[in-house]
C-alpha positions in Angstrom: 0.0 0.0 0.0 2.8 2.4 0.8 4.7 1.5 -2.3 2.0 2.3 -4.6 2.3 6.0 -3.4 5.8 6.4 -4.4 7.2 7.6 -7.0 10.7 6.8 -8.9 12.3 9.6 -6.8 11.3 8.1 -3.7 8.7 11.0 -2.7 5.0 10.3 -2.8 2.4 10.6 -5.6 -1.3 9.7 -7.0 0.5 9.3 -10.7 0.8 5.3 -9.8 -3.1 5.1 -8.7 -4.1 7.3 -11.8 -2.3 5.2 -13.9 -4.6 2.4 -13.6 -7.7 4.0 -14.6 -5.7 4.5 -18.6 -5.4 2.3 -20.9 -4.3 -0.3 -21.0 -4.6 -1.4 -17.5 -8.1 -0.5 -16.8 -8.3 -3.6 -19.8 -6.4 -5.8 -18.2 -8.7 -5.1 -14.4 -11.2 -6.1 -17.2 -10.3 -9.3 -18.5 -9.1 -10.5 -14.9 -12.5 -9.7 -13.3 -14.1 -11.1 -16.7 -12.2 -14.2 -16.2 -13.2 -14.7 -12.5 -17.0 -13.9 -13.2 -17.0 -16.8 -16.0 -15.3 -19.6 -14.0 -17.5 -18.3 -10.5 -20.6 -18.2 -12.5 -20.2 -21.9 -14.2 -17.9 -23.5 -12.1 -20.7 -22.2 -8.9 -23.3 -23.7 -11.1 -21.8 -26.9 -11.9 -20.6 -27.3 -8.5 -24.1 -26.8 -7.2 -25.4 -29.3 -9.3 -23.2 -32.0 -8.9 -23.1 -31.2 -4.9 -26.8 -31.7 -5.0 -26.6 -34.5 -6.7 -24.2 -36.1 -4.8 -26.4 -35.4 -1.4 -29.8 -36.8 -2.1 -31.0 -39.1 -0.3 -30.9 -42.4 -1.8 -27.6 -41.7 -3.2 -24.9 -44.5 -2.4 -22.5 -43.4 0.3 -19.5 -44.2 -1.3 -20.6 -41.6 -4.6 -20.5 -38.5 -2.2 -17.0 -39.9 -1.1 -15.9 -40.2 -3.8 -16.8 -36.7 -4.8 -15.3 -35.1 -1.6 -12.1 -37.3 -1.9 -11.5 -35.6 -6.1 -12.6 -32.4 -4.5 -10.6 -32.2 -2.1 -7.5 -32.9 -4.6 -8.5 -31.1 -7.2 -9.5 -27.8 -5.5 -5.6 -27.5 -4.4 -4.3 -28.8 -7.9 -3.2 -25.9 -9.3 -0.2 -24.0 -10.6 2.4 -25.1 -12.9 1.8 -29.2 -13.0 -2.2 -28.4 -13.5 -1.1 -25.8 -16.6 1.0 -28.8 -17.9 -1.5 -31.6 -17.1 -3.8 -29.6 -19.7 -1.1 -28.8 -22.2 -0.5 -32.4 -22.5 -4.5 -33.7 -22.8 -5.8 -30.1 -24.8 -2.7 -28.7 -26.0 -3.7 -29.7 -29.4 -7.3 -29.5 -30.4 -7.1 -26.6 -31.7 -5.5 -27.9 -34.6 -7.8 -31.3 -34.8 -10.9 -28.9 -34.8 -9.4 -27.0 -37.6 -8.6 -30.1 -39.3 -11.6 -31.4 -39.1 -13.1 -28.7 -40.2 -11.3 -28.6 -43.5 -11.7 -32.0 -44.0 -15.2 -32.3 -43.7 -16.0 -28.6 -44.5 -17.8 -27.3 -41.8 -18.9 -23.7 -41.2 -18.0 -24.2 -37.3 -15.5 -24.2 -35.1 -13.6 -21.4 -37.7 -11.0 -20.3 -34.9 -10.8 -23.9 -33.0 -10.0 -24.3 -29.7 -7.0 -22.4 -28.2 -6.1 -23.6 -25.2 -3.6 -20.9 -24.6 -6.5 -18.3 -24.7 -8.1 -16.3 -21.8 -11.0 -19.1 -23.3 -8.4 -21.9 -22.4 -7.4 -20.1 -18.9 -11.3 -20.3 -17.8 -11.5 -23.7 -19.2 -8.5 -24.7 -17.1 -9.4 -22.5 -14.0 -13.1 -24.6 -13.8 -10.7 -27.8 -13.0 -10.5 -26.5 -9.5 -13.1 -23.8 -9.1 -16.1 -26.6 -9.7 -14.3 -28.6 -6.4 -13.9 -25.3 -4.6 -17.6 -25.5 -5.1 -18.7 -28.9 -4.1 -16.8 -28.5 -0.6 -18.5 -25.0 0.1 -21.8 -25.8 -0.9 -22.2 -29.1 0.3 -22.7 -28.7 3.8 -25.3 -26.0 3.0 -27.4 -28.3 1.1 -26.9 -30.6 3.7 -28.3 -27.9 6.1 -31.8 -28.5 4.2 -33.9 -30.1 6.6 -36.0 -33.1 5.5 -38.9 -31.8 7.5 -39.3 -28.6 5.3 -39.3 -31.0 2.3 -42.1 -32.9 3.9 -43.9 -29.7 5.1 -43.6 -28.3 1.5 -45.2 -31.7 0.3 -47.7 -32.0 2.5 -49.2 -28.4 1.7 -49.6 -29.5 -2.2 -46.1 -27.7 -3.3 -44.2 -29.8 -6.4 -40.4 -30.2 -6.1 -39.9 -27.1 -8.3 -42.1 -24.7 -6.0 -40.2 -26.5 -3.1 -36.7 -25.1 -4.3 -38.3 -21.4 -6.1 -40.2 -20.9 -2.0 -37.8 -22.7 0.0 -34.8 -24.2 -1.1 -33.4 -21.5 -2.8 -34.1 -18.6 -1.0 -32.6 -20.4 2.0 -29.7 -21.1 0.3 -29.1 -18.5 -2.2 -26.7 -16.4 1.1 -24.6 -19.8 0.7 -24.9 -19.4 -2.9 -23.7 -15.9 -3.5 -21.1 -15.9 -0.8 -19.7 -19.2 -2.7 -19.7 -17.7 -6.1 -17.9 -14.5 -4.2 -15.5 -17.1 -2.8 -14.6 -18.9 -6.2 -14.3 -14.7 -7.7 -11.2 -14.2 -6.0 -9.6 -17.7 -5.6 -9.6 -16.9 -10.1 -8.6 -12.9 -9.2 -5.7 -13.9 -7.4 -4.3 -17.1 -9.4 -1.4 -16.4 -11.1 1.1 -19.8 -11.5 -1.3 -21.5 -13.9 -2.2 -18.7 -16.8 1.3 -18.1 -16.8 2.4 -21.2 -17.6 -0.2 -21.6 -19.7 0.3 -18.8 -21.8 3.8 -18.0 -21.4 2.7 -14.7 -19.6 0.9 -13.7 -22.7 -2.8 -12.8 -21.4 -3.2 -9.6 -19.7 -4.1 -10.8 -16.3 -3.6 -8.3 -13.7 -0.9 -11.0 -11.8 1.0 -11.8 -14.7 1.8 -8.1 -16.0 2.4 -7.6 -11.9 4.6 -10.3 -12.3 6.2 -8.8 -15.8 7.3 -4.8 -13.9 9.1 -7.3 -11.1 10.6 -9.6 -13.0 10.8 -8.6 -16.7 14.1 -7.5 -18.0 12.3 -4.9 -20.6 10.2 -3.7 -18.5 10.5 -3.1 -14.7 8.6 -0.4 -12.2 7.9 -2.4 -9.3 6.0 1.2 -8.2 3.1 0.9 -10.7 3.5 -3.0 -9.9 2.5 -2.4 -6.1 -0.3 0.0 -7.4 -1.4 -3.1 -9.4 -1.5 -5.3 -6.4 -3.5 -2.3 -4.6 -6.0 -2.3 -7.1 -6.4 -6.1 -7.0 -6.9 -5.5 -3.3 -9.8 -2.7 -3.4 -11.2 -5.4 -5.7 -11.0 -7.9 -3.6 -12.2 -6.0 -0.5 -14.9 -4.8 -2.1 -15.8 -8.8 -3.0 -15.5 -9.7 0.7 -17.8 -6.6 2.3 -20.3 -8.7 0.4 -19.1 -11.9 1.7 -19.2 -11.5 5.1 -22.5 -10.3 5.7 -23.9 -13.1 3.2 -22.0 -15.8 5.1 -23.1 -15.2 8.4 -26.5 -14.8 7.0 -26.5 -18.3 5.6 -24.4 -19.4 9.1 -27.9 -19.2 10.9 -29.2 -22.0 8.5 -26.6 -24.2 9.1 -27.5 -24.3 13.1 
């Protein structure tokens, strides 16, 4: 925070702050926070389904271990060996789709798929923001009592009036404090699009990375006003957090 303030010189300035609302790094605050929407929106979605999936009743006990066993893995497989694990499956389907579309002349798929894209970097980030997911989520599903199923049931209401009454609205504080959660575990990530891309997507933590590292291009200054932005971000995210989790912390009593 104090580094961001400073100038070259060593006295203290706005300049750095300033900076960030020009171009271009007011575009690369927006394809970070586009990123992390994209992979909190699906992976919260897909982790909500296959959570509630994996909790209803009838379901064999050993699926749902199963399911917290990979998530529990796979929400802390990240970095450099999960960048590689892709490159190695993925790396080249781009050029099959392309191929495939020449040979059989189809009008899709015109651009393939890049893995090394910010397209490939969401694809790759929902390997362990879906997890992140089922472990946050699960126990608030779990927190739906039986009883209110059985109460809803009673009094005529159909498994979708259930959730659109009760389910949801009892979990949607779980929900949103989730998706908030999965925001800035994708804000934040850095090790993975690098190695994915070389360093070539704008993300706010790779060109933070580039001004400390880079032998072109060094100024560790606007660097730390970087990092300061990512933190207003970020702080902003959790003043909704809190409030939502302690909200959904009475359900789970």
């Amino acid at each position: 925070m104090v580094g961001a303030f400073k100038s070259v010189n060593g006295g203290y300035t706005f300049s750095n702050i300033t900076e960030l609302f020009q171009q271009p790094y007011i575009d690369y605050y927006r394809t970070s926070i586009d990123v992390s929407l994209v992979t909190a929106l699906l992976g919260g979605a897909l982790g909500f389904l296959i959570a509630y999936a994996a909790t209803l009743a009838g379901t064999p006990v050993f699926v749902r271990s199963a399911f917290a066993t990979f998530s529990g893995v796979a929400a802390n497989f990240g970095g450099i060996p999960l960048a590689f694990a892709f490159i190695s499956t993925l790396g080249t389907l781009g050029i099959v789709t392309n191929f495939l579309r020449d040979q059989l002349h189809l009008n899709i798929y015109r651009d393939g798929f890049d893995l090394y894209s910010t397209t490939g970097i969401e694809v790759v980030y929902l390997y362990f923001q879906i997890p992140l997911m089922i472990l946050v989520i699960a126990p608030a599903i779990d927190g739906l009592r039986q009883e209110w199923r059985e109460a809803a049931s009673s009094l005529g209401a159909s498994r979708l009036q259930f959730w659109r009454h009760v389910g949801l609205p009892i979990l949607m504080p779980s929900l949103l404090s989730a998706i908030i959660l999965l925001f800035g575990n994708a804000f934040a990530a850095y090790a993975t699009a690098f190695a994915l891309t070389a360093g070539s997507t704008p993300l706010v933590p790779i060109i933070i990375g580039a001004y400390y590292t880079g032998n072109v291009l060094s100024n560790p200054h606007l660097a730390q006003a970087l990092a300061f932005g990512m933190f207003v971000v970020l702080f902003a995210m959790m003043l909704i957090y809190i409030p939502l989790q302690r909200r959904s912390a009475r359900w789970m009593r």
